[in-house]
C-alpha positions as YAML, in Angstrom:
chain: A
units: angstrom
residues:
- id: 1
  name: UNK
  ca: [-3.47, 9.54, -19.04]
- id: 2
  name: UNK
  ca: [0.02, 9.06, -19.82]
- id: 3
  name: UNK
  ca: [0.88, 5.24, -21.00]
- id: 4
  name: UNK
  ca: [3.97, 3.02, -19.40]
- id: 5
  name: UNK
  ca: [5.44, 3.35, -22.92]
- id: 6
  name: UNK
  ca: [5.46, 6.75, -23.53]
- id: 7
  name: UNK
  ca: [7.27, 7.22, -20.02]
- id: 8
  name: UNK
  ca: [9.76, 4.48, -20.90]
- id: 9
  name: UNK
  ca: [9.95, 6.19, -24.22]
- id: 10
  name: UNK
  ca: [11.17, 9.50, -22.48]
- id: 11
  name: UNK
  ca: [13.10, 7.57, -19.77]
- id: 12
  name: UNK
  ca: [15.34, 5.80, -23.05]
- id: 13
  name: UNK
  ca: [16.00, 9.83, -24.04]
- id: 14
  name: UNK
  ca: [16.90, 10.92, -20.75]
- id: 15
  name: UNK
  ca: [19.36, 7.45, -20.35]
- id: 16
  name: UNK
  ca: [21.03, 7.92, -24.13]
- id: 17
  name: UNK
  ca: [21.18, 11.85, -22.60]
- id: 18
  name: UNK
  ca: [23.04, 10.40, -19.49]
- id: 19
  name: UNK
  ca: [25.20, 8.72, -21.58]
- id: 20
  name: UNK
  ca: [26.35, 10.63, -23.67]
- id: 21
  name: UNK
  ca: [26.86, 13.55, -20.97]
- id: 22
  name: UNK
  ca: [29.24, 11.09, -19.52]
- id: 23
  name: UNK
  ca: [31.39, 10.32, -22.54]
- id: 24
  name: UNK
  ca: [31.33, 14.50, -23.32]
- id: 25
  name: UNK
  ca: [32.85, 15.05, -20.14]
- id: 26
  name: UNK
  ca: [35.39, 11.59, -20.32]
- id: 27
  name: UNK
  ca: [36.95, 13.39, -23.41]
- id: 28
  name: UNK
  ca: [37.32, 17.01, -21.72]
- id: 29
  name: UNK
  ca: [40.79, 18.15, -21.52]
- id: 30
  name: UNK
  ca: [40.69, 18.54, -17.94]
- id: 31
  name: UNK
  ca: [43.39, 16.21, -15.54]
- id: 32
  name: UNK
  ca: [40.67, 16.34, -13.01]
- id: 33
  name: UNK
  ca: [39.95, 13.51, -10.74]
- id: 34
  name: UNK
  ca: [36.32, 14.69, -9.86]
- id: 35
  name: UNK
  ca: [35.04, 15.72, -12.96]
- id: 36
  name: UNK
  ca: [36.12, 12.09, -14.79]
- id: 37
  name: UNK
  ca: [34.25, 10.40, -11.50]
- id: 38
  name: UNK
  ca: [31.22, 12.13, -12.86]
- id: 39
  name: UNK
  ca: [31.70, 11.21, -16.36]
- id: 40
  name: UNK
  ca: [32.35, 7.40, -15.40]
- id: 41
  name: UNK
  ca: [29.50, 7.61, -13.13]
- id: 42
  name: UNK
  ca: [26.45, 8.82, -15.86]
- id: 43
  name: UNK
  ca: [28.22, 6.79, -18.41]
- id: 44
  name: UNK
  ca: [27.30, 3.64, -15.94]
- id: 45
  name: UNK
  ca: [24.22, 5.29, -14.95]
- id: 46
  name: UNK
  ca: [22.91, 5.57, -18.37]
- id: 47
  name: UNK
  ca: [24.01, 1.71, -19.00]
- id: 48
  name: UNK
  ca: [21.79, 0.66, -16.13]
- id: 49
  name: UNK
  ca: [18.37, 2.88, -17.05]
- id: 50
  name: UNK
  ca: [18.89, 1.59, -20.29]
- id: 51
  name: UNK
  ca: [18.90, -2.23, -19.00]
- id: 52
  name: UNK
  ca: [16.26, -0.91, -16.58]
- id: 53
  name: UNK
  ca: [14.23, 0.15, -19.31]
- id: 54
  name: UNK
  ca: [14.66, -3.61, -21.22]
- id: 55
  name: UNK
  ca: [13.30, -5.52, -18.51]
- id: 56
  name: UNK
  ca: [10.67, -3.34, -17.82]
- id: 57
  name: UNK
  ca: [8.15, -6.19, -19.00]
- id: 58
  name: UNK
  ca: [9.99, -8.91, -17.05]
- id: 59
  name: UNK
  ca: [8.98, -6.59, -13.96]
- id: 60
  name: UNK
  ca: [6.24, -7.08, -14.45]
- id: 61
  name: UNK
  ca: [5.94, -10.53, -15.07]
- id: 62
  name: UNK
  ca: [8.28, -11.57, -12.21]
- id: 63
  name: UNK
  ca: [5.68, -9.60, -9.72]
- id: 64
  name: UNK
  ca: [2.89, -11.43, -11.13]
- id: 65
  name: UNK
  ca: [4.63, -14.56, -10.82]
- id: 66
  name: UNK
  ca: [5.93, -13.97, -7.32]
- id: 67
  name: UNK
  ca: [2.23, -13.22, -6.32]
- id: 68
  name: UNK
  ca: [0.68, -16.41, -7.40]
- id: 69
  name: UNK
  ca: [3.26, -18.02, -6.07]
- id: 70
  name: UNK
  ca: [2.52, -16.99, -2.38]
- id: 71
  name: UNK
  ca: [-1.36, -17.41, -3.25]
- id: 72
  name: UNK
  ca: [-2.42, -13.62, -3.35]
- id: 73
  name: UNK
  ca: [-5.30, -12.76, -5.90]
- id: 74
  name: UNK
  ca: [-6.10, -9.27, -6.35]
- id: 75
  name: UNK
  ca: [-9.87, -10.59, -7.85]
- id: 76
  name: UNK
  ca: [-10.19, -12.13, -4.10]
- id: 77
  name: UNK
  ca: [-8.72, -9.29, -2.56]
- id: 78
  name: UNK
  ca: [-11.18, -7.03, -3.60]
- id: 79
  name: UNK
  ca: [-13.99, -9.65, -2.94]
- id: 80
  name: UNK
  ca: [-12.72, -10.08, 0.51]
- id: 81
  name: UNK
  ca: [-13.08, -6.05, 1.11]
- id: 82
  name: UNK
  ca: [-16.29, -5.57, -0.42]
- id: 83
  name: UNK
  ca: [-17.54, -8.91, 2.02]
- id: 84
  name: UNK
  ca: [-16.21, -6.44, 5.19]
- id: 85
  name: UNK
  ca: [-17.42, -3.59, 3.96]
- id: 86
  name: UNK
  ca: [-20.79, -5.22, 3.49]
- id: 87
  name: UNK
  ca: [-20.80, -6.32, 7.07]
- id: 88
  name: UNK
  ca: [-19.80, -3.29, 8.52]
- id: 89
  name: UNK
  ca: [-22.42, -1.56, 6.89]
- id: 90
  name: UNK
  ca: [-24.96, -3.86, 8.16]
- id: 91
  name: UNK
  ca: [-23.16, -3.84, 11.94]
- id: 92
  name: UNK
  ca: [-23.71, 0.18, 11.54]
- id: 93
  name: UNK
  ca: [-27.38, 0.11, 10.21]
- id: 94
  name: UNK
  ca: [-28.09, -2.47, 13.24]
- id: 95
  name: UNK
  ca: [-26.21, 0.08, 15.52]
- id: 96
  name: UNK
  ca: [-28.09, 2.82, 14.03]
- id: 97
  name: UNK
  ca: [-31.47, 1.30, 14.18]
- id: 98
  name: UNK
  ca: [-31.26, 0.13, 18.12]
- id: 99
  name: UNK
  ca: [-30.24, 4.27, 18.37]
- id: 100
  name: UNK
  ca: [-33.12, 5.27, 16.75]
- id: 101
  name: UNK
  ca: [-35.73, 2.80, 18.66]
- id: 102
  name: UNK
  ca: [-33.92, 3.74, 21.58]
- id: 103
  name: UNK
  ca: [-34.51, 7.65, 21.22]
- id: 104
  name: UNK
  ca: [-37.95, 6.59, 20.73]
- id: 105
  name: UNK
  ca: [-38.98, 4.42, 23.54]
- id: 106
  name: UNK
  ca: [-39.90, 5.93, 27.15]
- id: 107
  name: UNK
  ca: [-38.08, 2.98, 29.02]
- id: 108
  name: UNK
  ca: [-35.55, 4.43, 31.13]
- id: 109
  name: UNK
  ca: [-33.39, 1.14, 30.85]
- id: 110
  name: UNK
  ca: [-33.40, 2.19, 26.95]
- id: 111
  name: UNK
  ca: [-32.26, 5.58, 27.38]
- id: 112
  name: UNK
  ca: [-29.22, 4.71, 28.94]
- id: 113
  name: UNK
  ca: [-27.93, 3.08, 26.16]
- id: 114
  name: UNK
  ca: [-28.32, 5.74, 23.71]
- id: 115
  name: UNK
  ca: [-24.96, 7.00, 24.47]
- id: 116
  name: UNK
  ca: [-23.03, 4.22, 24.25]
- id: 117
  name: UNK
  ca: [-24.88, 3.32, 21.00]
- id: 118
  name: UNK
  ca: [-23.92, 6.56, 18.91]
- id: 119
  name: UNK
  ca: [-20.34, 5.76, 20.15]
- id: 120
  name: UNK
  ca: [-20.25, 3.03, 18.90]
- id: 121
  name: UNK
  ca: [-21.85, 4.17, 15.58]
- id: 122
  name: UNK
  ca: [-19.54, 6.92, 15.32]
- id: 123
  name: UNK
  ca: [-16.49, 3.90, 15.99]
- id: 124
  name: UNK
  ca: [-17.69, 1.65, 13.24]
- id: 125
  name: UNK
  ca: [-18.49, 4.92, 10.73]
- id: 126
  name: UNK
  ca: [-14.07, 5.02, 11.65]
- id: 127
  name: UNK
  ca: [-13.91, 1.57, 10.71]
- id: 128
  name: UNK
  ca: [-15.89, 1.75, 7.36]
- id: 129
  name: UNK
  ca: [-13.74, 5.24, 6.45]
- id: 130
  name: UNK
  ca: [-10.35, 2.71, 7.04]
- id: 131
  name: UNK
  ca: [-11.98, 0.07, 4.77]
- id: 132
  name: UNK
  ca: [-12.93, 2.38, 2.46]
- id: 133
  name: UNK
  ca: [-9.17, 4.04, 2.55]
- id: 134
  name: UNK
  ca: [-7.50, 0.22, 2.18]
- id: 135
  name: UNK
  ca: [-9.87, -0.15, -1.08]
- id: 136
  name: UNK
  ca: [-8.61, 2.96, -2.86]
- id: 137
  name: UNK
  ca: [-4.86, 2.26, -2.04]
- id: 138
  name: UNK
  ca: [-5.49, -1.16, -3.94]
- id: 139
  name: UNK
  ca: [-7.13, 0.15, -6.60]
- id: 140
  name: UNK
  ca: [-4.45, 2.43, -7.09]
- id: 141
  name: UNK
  ca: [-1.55, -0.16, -6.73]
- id: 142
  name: UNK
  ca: [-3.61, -2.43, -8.97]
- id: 143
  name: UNK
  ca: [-4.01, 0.01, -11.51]
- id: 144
  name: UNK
  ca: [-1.14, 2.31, -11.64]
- id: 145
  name: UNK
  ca: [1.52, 0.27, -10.33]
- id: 146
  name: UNK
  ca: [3.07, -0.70, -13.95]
- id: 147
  name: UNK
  ca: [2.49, 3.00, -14.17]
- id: 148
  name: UNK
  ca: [4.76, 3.87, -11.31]
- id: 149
  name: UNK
  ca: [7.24, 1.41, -12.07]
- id: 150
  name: UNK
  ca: [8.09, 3.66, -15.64]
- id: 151
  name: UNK
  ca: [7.86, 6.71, -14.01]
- id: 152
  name: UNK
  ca: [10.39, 5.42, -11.57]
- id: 153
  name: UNK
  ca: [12.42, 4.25, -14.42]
- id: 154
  name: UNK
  ca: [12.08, 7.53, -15.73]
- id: 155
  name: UNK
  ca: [13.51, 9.37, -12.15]
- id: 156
  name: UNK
  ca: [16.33, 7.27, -12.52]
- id: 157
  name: UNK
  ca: [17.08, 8.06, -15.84]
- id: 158
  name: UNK
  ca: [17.67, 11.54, -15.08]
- id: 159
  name: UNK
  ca: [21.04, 12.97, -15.78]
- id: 160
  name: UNK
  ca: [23.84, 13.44, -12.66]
- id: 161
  name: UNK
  ca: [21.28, 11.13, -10.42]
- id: 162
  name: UNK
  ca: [18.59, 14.11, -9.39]
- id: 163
  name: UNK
  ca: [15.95, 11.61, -8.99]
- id: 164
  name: UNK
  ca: [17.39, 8.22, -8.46]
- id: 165
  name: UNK
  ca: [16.30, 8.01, -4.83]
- id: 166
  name: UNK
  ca: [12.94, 8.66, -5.82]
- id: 167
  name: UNK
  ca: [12.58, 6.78, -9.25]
- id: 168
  name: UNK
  ca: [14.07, 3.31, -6.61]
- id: 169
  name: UNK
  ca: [11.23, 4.09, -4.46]
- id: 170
  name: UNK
  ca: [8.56, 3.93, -7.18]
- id: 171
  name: UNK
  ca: [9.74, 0.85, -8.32]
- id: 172
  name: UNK
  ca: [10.36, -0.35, -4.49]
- id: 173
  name: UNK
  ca: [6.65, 0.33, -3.65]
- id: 174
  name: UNK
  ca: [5.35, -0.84, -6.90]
- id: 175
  name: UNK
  ca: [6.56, -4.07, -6.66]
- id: 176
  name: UNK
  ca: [6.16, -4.51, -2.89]
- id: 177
  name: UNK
  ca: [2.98, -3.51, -2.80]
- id: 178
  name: UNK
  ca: [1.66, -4.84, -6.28]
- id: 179
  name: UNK
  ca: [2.94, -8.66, -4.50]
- id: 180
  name: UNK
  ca: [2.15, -8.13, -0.62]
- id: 181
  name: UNK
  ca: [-0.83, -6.26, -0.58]
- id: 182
  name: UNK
  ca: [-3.34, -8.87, -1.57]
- id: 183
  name: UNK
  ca: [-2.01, -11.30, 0.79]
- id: 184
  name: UNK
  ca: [-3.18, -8.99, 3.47]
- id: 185
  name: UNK
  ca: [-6.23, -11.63, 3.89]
- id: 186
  name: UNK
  ca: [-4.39, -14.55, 4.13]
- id: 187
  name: UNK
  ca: [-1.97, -12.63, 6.79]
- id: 188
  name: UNK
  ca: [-4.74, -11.81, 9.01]
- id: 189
  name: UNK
  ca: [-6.41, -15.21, 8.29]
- id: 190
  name: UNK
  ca: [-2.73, -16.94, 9.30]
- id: 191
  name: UNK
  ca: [-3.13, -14.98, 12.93]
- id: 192
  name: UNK
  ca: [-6.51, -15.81, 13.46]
- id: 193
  name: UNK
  ca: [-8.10, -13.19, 12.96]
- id: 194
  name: UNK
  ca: [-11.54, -14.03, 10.60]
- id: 195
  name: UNK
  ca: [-13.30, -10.24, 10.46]
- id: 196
  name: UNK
  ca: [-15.99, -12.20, 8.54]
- id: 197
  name: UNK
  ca: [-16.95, -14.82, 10.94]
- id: 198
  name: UNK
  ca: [-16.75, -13.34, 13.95]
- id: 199
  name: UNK
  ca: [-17.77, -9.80, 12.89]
- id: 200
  name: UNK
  ca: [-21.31, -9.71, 13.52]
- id: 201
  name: UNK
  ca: [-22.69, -9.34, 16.88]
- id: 202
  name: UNK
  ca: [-24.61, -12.36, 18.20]
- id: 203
  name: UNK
  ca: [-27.62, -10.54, 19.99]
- id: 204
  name: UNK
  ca: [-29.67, -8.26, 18.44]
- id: 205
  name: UNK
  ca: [-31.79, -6.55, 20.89]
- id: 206
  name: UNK
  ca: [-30.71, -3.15, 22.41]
- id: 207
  name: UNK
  ca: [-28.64, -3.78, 25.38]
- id: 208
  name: UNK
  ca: [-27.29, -7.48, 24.66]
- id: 209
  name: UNK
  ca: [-26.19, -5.66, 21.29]
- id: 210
  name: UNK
  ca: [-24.05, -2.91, 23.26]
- id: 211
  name: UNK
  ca: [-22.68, -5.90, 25.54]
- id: 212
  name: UNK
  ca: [-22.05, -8.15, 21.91]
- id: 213
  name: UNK
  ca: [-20.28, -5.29, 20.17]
- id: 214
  name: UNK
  ca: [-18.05, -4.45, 23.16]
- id: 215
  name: UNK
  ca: [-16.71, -7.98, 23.60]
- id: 216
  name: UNK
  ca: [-16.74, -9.31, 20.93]
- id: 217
  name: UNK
  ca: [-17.52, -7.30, 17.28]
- id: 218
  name: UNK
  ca: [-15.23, -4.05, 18.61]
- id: 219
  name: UNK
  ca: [-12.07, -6.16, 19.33]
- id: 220
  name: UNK
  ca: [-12.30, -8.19, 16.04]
- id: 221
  name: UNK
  ca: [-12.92, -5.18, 13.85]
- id: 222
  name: UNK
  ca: [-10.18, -2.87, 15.59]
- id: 223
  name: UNK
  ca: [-7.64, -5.79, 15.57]
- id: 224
  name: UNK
  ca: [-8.30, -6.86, 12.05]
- id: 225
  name: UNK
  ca: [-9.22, -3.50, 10.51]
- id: 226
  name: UNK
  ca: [-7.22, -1.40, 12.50]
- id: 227
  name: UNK
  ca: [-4.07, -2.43, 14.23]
- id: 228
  name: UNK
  ca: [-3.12, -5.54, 11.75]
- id: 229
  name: UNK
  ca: [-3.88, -4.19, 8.87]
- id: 230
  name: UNK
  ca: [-1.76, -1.07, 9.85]
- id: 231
  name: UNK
  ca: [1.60, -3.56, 10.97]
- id: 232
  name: UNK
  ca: [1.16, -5.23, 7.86]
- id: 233
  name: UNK
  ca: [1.40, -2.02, 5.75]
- id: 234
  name: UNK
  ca: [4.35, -0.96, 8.16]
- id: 235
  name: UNK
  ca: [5.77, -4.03, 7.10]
- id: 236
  name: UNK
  ca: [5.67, -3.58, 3.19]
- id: 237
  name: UNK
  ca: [6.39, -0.37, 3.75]
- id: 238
  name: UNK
  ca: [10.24, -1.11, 4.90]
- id: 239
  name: UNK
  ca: [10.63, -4.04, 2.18]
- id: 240
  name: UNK
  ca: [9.87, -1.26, -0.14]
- id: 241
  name: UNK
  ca: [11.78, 0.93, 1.33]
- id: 242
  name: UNK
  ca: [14.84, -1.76, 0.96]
- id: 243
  name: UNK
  ca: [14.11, -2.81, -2.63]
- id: 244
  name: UNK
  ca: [14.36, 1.25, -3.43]
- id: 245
  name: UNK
  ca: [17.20, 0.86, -2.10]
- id: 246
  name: UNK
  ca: [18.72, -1.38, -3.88]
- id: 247
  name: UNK
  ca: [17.44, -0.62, -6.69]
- id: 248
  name: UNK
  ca: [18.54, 3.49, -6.79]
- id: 249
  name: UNK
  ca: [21.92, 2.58, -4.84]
- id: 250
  name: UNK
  ca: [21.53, 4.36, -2.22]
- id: 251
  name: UNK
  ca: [20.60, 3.95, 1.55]
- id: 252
  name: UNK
  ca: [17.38, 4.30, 2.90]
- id: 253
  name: UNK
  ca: [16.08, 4.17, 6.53]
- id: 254
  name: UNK
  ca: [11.94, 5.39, 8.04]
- id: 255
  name: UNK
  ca: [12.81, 8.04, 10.25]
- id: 256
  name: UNK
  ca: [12.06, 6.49, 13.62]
- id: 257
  name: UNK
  ca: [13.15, 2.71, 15.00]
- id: 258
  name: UNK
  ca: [10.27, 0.05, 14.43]
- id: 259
  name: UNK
  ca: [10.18, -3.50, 16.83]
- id: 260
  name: UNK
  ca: [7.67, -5.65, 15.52]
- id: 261
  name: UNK
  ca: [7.69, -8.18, 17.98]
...
């Protein structure tokens, strides 16, 4: 695995490349507007992936900084995933056990339930897969995002601006995401929404479990796993989408209109 260095290494080739480009084709002998625009433009271009590449470690820190400020800990984070993971696994095994006693029992009142039982298994096996998705993504981000941050740099060091669009939107969704996601808790906590607390269903026994799960563990877990989780992400995904913006020059828009309230 390639190291930030040896990317920003390459990326401080491809920006003294950029420059020079531009002063080669400043000095041509040609009177022509468009081909001077170009030179002026890499020369400027090269300037900035070079500055780019200086504060690379400020970045960094400034993220960092930005996320204790707002109180996000990734160590939390990932303690606060595991927790819900934990009690959806022990939601599922409850579902799956009341299933199996079910398929088992010759009470006709039991039988009944059976179906809406395995749907429900086969909803919360959903729910765990989601989880399970949310962990990886900050794993990655956690990991890699210093990573993606010099391979952006690198995109934008590219000569005539072939990858400036995408090297901003590394950056924008390194940063974004490196500072937002682990606040994701304290969002959801800020709504009232407490997976933790009101996650586990209140009767055990066949049917009041089907009854407790359908008012009141389903809602939590498809509001708090589900559709907050996903408005949150749609949420850091356009402040990334901005910040790349900004930060390759150019505009950026998602592809469809988004209301959040």
């Amino acid at each position: 695995m390639y190291s930030p260095g040896d990317f920003l290494f390459i990326s401080s080739s491809l920006a003294s490349l950029t420059y020079f480009i531009g002063t080669l084709i400043m000095g041509l002998p040609l009177p022509v507007y468009g081909v001077k625009k170009w030179g002026t433009k890499l020369i400027l271009d090269g300037i900035y992936a070079t500055v780019l590449i200086n504060i690379y470690a400020l970045i960094i820190y400034a993220s960092q900084y930005i996320g204790s400020i707002l109180g996000a800990s990734w160590p939390n984070f990932f303690s606060w995933l595991y927790q819900i993971l934990q009690v959806q696994i022990t939601v599922s095994t409850l579902v799956k056990t009341a299933y199996v006693a079910a398929s088992f029992s010759d009470d006709p009142g039991l039988s009944i339930l059976m179906a809406p039982l395995m749907s429900l298994f086969s909803l919360l096996s959903g729910l765990i897969a989601v989880v399970e998705t949310i962990i990886i993504l900050s794993y990655v981000v956690y990991d890699y995002s210093g990573v993606f941050i010099a391979i952006g740099i690198l995109f934008i060091s590219l000569p005539f601006r072939i990858g400036r669009a995408i090297g901003g939107a590394l950056i924008g969704f390194s940063i974004v995401f490196y500072i937002g996601l682990p606040y994701l808790a304290t969002f959801l906590s800020q709504l009232g929404v407490n997976i933790l607390i009101n996650g586990v269903p209140s009767n055990t026994n066949a049917g009041g479990l089907v009854n407790s799960m359908a008012t009141q563990v389903v809602p939590i877990y498809v509001e708090g796993i589900l559709v907050m989780p996903s408005a949150y992400l749609v949420i850091l995904s356009g402040l990334a989408l901005g910040l790349g913006s900004a930060i390759s020059g150019s505009s950026a828009r998602l592809p469809f209109p988004i209301e959040i309230f």
